[in-house]
N, C-alpha and C positions, 0 to 999 in steps of 0.2 A: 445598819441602814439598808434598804432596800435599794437593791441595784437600778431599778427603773422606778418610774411613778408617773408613768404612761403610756396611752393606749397602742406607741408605734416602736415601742419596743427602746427608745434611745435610752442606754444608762446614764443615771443623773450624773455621775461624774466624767467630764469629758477632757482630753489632754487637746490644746490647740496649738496647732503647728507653725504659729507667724515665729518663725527663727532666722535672722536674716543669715547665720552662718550655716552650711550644708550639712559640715561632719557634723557638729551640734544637732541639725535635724534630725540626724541620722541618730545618733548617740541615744539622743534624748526620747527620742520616739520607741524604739526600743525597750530602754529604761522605764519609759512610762508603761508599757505594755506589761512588764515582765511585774509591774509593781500592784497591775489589777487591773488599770485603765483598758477599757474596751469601746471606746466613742473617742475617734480621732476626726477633729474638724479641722479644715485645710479647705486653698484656694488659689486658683490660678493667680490672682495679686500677689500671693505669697513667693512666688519665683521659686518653690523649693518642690513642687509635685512628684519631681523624678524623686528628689530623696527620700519624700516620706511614703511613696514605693517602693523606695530600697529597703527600710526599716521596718515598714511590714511584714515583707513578703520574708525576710530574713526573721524577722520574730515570729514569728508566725511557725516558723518551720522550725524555729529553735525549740518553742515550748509547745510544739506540736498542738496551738489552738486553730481551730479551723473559721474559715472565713468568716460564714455567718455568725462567728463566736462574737465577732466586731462589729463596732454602728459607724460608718465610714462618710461625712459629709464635701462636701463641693461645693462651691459656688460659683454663679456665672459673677464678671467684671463688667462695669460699667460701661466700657468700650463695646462689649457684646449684645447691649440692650437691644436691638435693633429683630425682629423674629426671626428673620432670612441668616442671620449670626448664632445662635442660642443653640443650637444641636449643635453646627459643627466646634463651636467653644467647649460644649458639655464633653463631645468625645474627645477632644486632645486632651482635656483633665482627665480622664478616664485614662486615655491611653497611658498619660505620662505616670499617673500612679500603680499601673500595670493592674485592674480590674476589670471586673466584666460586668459590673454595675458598682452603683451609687447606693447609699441609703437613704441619703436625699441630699438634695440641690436647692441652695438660695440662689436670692437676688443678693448681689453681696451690700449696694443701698440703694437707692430709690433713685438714684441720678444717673440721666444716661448722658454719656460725655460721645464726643466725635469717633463715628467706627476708625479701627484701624490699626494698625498692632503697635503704639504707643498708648501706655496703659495711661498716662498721665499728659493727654494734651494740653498743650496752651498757645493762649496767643502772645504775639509779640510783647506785649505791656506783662505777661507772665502770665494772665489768668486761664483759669480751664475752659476749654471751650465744648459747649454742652451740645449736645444732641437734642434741636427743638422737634424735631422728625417723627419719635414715637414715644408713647407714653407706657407708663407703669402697668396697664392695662394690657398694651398691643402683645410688652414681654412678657407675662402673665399667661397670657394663651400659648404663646412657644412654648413655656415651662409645661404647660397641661398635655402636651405632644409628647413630650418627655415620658412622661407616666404613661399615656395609651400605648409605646412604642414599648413599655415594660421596661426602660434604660434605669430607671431611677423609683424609686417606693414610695416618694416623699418630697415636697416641696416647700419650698416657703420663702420669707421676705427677712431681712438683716438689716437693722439702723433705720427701722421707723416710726413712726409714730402712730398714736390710738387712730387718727383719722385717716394716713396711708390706709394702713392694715384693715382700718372696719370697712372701706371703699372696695380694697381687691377682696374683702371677704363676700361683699353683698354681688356683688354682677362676677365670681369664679365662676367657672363649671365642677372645678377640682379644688373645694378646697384647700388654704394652706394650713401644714400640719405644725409649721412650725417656724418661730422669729427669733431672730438671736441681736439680744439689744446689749447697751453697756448697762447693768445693775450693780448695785452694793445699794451696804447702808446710807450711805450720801446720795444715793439715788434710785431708789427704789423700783421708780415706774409701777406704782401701787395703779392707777388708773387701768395700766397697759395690760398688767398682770392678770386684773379681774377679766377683763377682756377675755383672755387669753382661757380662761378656766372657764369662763361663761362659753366660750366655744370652740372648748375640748380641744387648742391648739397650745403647744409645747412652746412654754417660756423658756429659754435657751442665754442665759444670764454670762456672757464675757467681762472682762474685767474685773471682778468679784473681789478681787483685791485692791480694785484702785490702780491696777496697770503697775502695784511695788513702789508706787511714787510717797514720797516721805516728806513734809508728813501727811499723812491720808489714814487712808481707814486703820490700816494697819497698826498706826500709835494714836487711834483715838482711844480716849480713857477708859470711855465705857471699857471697847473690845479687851485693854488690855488687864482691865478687873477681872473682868468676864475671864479672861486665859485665866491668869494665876490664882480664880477659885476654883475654878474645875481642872485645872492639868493640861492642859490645853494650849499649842501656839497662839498666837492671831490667826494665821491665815485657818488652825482648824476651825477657830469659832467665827469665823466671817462666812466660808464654806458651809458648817454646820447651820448656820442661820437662813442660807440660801436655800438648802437644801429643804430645811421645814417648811420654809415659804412655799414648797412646788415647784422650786425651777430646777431646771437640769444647769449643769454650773460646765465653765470652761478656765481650766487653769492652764501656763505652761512650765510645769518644771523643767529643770535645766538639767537635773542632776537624781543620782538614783538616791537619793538621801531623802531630797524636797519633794519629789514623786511617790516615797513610801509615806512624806508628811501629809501630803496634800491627798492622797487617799484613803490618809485615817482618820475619814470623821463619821464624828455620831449630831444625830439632832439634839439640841441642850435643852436646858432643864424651864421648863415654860416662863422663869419669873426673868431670866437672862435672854431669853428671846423678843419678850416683852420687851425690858429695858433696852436694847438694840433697835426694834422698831419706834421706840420713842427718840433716837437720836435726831434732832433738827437741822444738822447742818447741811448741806446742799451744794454739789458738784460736780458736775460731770467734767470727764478727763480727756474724752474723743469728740471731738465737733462736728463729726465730718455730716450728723444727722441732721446738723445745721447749715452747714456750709454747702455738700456736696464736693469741697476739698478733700482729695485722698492725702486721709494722714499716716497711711500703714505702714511704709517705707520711705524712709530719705529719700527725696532723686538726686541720683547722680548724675549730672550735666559733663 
């Protein structure tokens, strides 16, 4: 398989670092590097930036691959929506992963919540209390500041939809290069996708497994015919399936076993990809495109 299949250089296979435990970060980050993975996507939400700077810059020097070897993403948080916030957010993710740029920087969703350094505001009754103040727009232009300042290569939008993303694509200055939505066979985002190819921005597919949740894609039937005529896990022929579709995939193994697994795929055989996009059944597992609920992390009260 072809390490990229587009024009900004991101490898289609990418290791994502929501790991609520440190040394795990640590571990596991690592492990995925040393297994092939060169696209580590990661985010101030995530609470772990110092570690998977640790992981890095120690892998890195382990297997003597050099920086630009890696496609290194960030994102701005919801809390940060605001333009006067969006640089100095972008550099303490920068700082905390110990670089000296980005390869690109999302929005992490379209919802701007109250500034302030609670990542998950609410009001008394529990609910999040939104930021009516600036629009998708106002942050849109901070992010294009980004890029003239040379900080970051690459921008884009995470947990949108066709109509979001066709809005910040008509009135940009800069372009985004790239959306990272939740995809699998349950949920395609076939609309979003065209989109996406129609103008040459990088479909960036999370959850590709269904987020491991059982039963889900992983023991649908199809998939698991599909494994045991060609040799195959689930997870490689769910992968392999994303991958011919054109999107760049984001998995998180845990372990250097699942990381040697999930990095050994090939595209399948036309009549098995076929039957895979004929699957009907329909689900997404992350709301938050709906809600504007952050559901990345527990809070702990």
């Amino acid at each position: 398989m072809k390490t990229t299949n587009n024009k900004i250089g991101m490898p289609t296979l990418g290791f994502g670092t929501l790991i609520p435990d440190k040394a795990l970060t640590i571990s596991a980050t690592i492990d995925a590097l040393e297994a092939g993975f060169r696209h580590f996507d990661s985010a101030e939400r995530y609470q772990n930036e110092n570690e998977v700077g640790i992981a890095l810059r120690e892998g890195l020097a382990a297997t003597g691959i050099k920086r630009e070897e890696i496609f290194v993403t960030g994102k701005l948080w919801n809390t940060n929506h605001r333009p006067d916030r969006v640089k100095a957010a972008f550099e303490a993710s920068l700082g905390r992963l110990g670089l000296d740029y980005m390869d690109a920087y999302l929005i992490h969703t379209p919802f701007a919540f109250q500034p302030g350094e609670d990542h998950d505001p609410r009001d008394e009754n529990g609910h999040t209390i939104y930021d009516q103040e600036v629009t998708l727009a106002n942050t849109w232009k901070a992010m294009e500041n980004l890029v003239d300042e040379g900080k970051v290569k690459n921008i884009g939008l995470s947990d949108v939809n066709v109509e979001q993303l066709s809005s910040i694509y008509k009135s940009a200055r800069i372009k985004p290069s790239i959306i990272q939505v939740e995809a699998h066979p349950y949920l395609p985002e076939t609309e979003l996708l065209n989109f996406c190819k129609e103008n040459d921005i990088v479909f960036l597919a999370f959850a590709p497994l269904g987020h491991g949740i059982r039963p889900g894609v992983l023991e649908d039937p199809v998939i698991l015919r599909i494994a045991e005529k060609i040799g195959k896990t689930p997870a490689q022929v769910l992968l392999g399936w994303a991958a011919q579709r054109e999107t760049t995939i984001l998995t998180t193994p845990k372990t250097k076993a699942r990381a040697k697994e999930n990095f050994d795929v090939d595209f399948l055989p036309q009549d098995a990809f076929d039957e895979i996009n004929g699957i009907e059944t329909r689900q997404r597992y992350n709301q938050v495109v709906k809600t504007g609920v952050p559901g990345f992390i527990a809070r702990v009260d």
